[in-house]
C-alpha positions as CSV (number, residue, x, y, z in Angstrom):
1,X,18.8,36.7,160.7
2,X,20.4,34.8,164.0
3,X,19.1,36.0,167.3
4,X,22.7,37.5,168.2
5,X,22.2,39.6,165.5
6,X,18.5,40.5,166.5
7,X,20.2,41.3,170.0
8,X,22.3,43.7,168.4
9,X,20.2,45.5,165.9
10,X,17.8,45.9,168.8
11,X,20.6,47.7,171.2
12,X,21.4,49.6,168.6
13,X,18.1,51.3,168.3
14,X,19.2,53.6,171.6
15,X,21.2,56.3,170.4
16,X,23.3,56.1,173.8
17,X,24.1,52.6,173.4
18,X,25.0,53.2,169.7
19,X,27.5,55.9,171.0
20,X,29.3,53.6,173.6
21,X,29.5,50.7,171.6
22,X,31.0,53.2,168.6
23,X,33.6,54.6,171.6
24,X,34.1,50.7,172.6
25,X,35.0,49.6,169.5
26,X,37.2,53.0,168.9
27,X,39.4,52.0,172.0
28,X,39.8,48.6,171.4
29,X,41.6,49.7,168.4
30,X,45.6,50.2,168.6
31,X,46.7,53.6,168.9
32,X,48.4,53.6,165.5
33,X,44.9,52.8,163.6
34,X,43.2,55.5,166.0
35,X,45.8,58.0,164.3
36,X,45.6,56.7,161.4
37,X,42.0,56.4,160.9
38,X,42.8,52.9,159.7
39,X,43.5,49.4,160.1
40,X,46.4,47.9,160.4
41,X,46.4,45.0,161.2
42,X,43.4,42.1,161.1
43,X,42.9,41.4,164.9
44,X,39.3,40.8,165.6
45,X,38.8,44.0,167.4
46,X,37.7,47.6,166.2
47,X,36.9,48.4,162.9
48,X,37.6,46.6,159.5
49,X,39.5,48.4,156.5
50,X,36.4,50.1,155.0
51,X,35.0,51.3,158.0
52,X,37.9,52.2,159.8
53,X,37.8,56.1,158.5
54,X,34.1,56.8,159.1
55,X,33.6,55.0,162.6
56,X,36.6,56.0,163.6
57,X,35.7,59.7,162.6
58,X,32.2,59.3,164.7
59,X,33.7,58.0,167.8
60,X,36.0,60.9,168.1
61,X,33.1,63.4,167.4
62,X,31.5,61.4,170.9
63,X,34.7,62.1,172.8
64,X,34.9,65.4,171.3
65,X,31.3,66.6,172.6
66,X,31.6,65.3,175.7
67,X,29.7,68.3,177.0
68,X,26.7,67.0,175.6
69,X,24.9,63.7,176.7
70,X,25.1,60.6,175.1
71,X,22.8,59.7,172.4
72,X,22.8,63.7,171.4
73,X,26.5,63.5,170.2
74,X,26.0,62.4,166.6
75,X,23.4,63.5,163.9
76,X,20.7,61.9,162.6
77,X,22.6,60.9,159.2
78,X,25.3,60.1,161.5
79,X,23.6,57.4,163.6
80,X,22.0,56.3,160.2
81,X,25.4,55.4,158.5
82,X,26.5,53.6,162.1
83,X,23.0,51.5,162.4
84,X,23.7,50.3,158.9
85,X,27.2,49.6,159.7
86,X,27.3,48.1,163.0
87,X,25.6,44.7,162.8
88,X,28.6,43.3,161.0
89,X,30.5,43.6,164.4
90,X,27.9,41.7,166.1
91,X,30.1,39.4,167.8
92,X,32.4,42.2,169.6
93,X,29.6,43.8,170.6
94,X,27.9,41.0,172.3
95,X,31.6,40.9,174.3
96,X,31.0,44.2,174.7
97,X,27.8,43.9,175.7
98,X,28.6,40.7,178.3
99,X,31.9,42.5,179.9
100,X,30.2,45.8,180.5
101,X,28.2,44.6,183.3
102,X,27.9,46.3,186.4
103,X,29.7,49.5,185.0
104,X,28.2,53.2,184.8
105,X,27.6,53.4,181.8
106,X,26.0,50.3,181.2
107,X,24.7,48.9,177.9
């Protein structure tokens, strides 16, 4: 495994910073495959085809229970599914990760 990836995997392990990177990912995706729950069209960013539906589904369950704080907004099963999921986007989440600096809710 490349250290990138060891980077990520290692964020990851905070439920928080699973959550925004999930809502990260979610809005870097058009508003059409937000709708849609889908991709449409191969651009780097968001999702990919097979996990456009179920990530997509998670993010908006974060925005959705806003009243609670992050890293309590998806279950257990939940973050299971996204851990397994999320280290093929390693690359946008290192972007993520290097143009989130100095925000509130930092990574």
């Amino acid at each position: 495994m490349d250290a990138e990836r060891q980077v990520v995997e290692s964020i990851l392990e905070d439920q928080s910073n699973l959550e925004l990177v999930l809502l990260e990912m979610y809005h870097r995706q058009t508003p059409d495959e937000q709708y849609a729950h889908r991709t449409g069209i191969w651009n780097g960013v968001g999702f990919n085809k097979v996990d456009a539906d179920l990530l997509t589904s998670f993010a908006e369950q974060i925005e959705r229970k806003n009243y609670l704080p992050l890293g309590a907004r998806l279950s257990v099963k939940q973050v299971a599914l996204a851990r397994k999921k999320l280290p093929k986007y390693h690359r946008q989440i290192v972007d993520i990760i290097m143009n989130k600096g100095g925000e509130s809710n930092e990574i």
